[in-house]
VMD Tcl script that draws the C-alpha trace (Angstrom):
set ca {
  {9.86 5.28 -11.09}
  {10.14 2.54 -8.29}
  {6.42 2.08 -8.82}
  {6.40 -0.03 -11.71}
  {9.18 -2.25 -10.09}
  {6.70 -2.83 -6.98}
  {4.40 -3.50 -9.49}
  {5.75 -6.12 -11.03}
  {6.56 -7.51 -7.40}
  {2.54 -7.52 -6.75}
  {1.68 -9.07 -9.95}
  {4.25 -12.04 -9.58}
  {3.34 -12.19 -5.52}
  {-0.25 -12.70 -6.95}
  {0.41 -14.63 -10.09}
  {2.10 -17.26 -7.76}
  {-0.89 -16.96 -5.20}
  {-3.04 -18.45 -8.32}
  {-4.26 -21.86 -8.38}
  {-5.55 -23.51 -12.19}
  {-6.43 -21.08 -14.85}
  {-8.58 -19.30 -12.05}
  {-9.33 -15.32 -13.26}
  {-8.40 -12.75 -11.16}
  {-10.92 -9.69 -11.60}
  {-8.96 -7.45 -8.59}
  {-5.87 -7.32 -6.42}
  {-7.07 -5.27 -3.14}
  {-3.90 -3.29 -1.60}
  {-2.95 -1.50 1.58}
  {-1.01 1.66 0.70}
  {0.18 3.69 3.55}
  {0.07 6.99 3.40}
  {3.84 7.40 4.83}
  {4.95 4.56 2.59}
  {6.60 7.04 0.10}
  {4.56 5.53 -3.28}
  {2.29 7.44 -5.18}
  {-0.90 6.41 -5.56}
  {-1.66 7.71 -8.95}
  {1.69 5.87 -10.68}
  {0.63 2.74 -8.82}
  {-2.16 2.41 -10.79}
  {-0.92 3.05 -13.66}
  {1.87 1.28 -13.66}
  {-0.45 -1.98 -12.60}
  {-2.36 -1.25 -15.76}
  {1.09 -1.76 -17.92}
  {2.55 -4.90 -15.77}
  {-0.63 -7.26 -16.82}
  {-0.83 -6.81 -20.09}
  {-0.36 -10.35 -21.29}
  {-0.44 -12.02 -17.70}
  {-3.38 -14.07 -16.52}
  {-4.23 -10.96 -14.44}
  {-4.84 -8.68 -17.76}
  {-7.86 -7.24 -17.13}
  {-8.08 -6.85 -13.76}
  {-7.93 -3.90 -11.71}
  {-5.69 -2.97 -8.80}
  {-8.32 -1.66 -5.73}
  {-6.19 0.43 -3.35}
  {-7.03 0.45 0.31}
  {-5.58 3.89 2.06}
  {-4.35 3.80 5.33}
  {-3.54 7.02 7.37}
  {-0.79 7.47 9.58}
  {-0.77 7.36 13.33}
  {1.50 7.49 15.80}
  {1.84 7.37 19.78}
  {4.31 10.05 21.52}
  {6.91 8.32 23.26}
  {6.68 11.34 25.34}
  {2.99 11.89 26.48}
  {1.77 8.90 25.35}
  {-0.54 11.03 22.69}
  {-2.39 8.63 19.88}
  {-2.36 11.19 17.16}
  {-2.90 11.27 13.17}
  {0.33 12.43 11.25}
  {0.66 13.45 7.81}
  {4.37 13.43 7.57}
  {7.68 11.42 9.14}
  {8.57 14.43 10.54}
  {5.72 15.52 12.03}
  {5.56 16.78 15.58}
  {3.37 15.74 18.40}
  {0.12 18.01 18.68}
  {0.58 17.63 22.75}
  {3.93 18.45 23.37}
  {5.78 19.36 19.67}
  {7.91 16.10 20.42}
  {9.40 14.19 17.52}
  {9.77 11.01 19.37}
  {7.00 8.82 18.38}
  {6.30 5.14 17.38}
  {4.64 4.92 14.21}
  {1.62 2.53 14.54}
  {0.37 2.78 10.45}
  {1.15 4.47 7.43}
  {4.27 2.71 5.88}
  {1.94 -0.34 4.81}
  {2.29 -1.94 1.23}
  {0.77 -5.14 1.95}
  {-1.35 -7.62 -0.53}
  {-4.83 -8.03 1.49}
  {-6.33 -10.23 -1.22}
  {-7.40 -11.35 -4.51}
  {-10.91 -11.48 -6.25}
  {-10.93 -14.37 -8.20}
  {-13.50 -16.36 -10.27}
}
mol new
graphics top color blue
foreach p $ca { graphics top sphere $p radius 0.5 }
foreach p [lrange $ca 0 end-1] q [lrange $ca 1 end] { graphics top cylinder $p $q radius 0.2 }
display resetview
C-alpha cells in the first residue's frame, strides 16, 4: 500500500513546516482524481502515521480535484474520468492533461 508511504511523506513535509510546539488541528490536501491514490486508504493510513507525532489528533481534510483535459486535436476543454479516456469531440486520445494527477499540501490549520 503506497498510501501509507505518502503518508508518512505528508506528515514529515508538515511536521517540518511547524514552528514552536504550535498544534496542528488539520492538514488540507489536493488529491487528483487521476493521481492513482485512493482516497479511502489515505485517510486511514494518516490516522496510523500521527500517532505519537505532534500532529496526533489531527485530521487529514482532502480537497478533490477532477480531471480535465484540452484535445490537442480540436482544442476541446473536457472532464475525463480516466488516462485513457477519449475526446467527447472527436474520440482523439491526444490531449494535455490540465488537473487530476495533483497530490499537493495546500495548508495547515494550526493553533
Amino acid at each position: 500500500m503506497h498510501e501509507l508511504t505518502l503518508c508518512r511523506n505528508i506528515v514529515d513535509i508538515a511536521l517540518d513546516a511547524l514552528e514552536g510546539d504550535r498544534k496542528v488541528h488539520a492538514v488540507i490536501l489536493e488529491l487528483g482524481l487521476l493521481a492513482g491514490v485512493q482516497k479511502e486508504a489515505l485517510l486511514f493510513s494518516f490516522d496510523v502515521v500521527v500517532q505519537n507525532t505532534a500532529l496526533e489528533g489531527s485530521k487529514l481534510v482532502i480537497i478533490d480535484v477532477p480531471g480535465k483535459a484540452k484535445c490537442n486535436q480540436c482544442a476541446t476543454l473536457f472532464s475525463i474520468q480516466k488516462l485513457y479516456d477519449a475526446c467527447p469531440e472527436c474520440r482523439s486520445h491526444d490531449f494535455q492533461l490540465l488537473s487530476g494527477e495533483e497530490l499537493n499540501i495546500k495548508s495547515l490549520e494550526v493553533e
